[in-house]
C-alpha positions, 0 to 999 in steps of 0.5 A: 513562501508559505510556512508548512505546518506538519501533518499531525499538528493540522490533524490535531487542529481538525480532530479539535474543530478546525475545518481549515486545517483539513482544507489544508491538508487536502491542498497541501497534498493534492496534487500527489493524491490526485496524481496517483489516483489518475496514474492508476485509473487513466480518467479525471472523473473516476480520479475525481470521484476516488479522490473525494471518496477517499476524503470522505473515509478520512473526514469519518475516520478522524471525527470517529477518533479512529485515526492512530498513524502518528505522522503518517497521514500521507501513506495512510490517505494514499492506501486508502485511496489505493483500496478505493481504486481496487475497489473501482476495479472490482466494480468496473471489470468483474467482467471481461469485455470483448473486441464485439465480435460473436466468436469466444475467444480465451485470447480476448481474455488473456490479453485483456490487461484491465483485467490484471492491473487489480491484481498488480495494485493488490500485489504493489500495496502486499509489496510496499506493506511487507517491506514496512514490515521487513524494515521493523526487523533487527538488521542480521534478521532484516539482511537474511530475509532480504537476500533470500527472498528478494534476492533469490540468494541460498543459504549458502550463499548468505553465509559467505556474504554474511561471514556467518556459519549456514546454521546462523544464517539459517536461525536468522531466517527462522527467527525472521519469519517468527518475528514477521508474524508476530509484527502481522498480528501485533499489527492486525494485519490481514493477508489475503490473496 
C-alpha cells in the first residue's frame, strides 16, 4: 500500500516547482471530485469539463501565491467546483425549456426542477459555510443559536433545555449573532441571495 502524503505538504511541493505533486493531488482526490461534479450535473462531458476547469482555477490560484487554506485543500478544491457548477447552471438554464408544444403554460415552468437545482446548490454551500461558521462560536453561543434556529426552539424552551434563565439564553443569542458578524467580516464573506 502506497504512503499518502498530506495535502498541505504536496501543495508546498507544487507551489515549490514540483509538477508531480499536483498530479498527486488530482489523483488522490479524483474520484470524489469527479463524483460530486457528475452527482450535481448528471453528464460526463459537462463533469469533465468542470472537473478540469476547477483545476485549472487551482493551478492559478497556487502559482499566484493565493492560496491560504492551511489543510483544507479538499473543501476548497470541492466549493470551487461547487461555483463552476452553479455557474454551468446559470449559463445553461437562464431559460425555461418547454414540453414544444405552442401553448404557454405557468405549470411548464413550476414543475420544471432544472430550474430550482442552482437554487439548491446555492442554499447547500449558504448551509454548509454557516454551520462552519457556527462551529467557531464559544459552545453556550453555539448550543443557543443552534435550537433556535435549526431547531425551531423558543426562548423559553432554550432555557429549560439549558438550565439558564430566558435573559442568559436571550444574550447568548445576541451576542451569537454579533459574534457571527464579526466571524462573516473577518472572513470576508459575502452573503447574497
Amino acid at each position: 500500500m502506497a504512503l499518502q502524503i498530506d495535502d498541505a505538504v504536496l501543495v508546498k511541493q507544487y507551489i515549490n516547482g514540483d509538477e508531480r505533486a499536483l498530479a498527486s493531488l488530482i489523483d488522490k482526490h479524483n474520484k470524489r471530485i469527479n463524483g460530486f461534479i457528475y452527482s450535481k450535473v448528471g453528464d460526463r462531458e459537462v463533469t469533465e469539463d468542470i472537473f478540469q476547469d476547477t483545476f485549472m482555477k487551482v493551478i492559478r490560484t497556487l502559482k499566484r501565491g493565493a492560496y491560504n487554506e492551511e489543510g483544507k485543500f479538499l473543501p476548497w478544491v470541492m466549493r470551487i467546483a461547487h461555483n463552476l457548477i452553479i455557474d454551468h447552471f446559470r449559463k445553461t438554464n437562464r431559460m425555461p425549456k418547454f414540453d414544444g408544444s405552442d401553448t404557454f403554460s405557468i405549470f411548464s415552468i413550476i414543475g420544471d426542477e432544472r430550474l430550482n437545482i442552482e437554487k439548491q446548490l446555492i442554499k447547500e454551500q449558504i448551509d454548509t459555510d454557516l454551520s462552519l461558521l457556527i462551529k467557531e462560536l464559544p459552545k453556550d453561543q453555539q448550543e443557543v443559536l443552534e435550537m433556535r434556529i435549526y431547531k425551531d426552539m423558543s426562548f423559553k424552551e432554550i432555557s429549560d433545555n439549558t438550565g439558564v434563565s430566558i435573559n442568559t439564553a436571550l444574550g447568548r443569542m445576541r451576542y451569537a449573532l454579533i459574534n457571527l458578524r464579526k466571524i462573516i467580516e473577518e472572513y470576508n464573506i459575502v452573503l447574497t441571495i
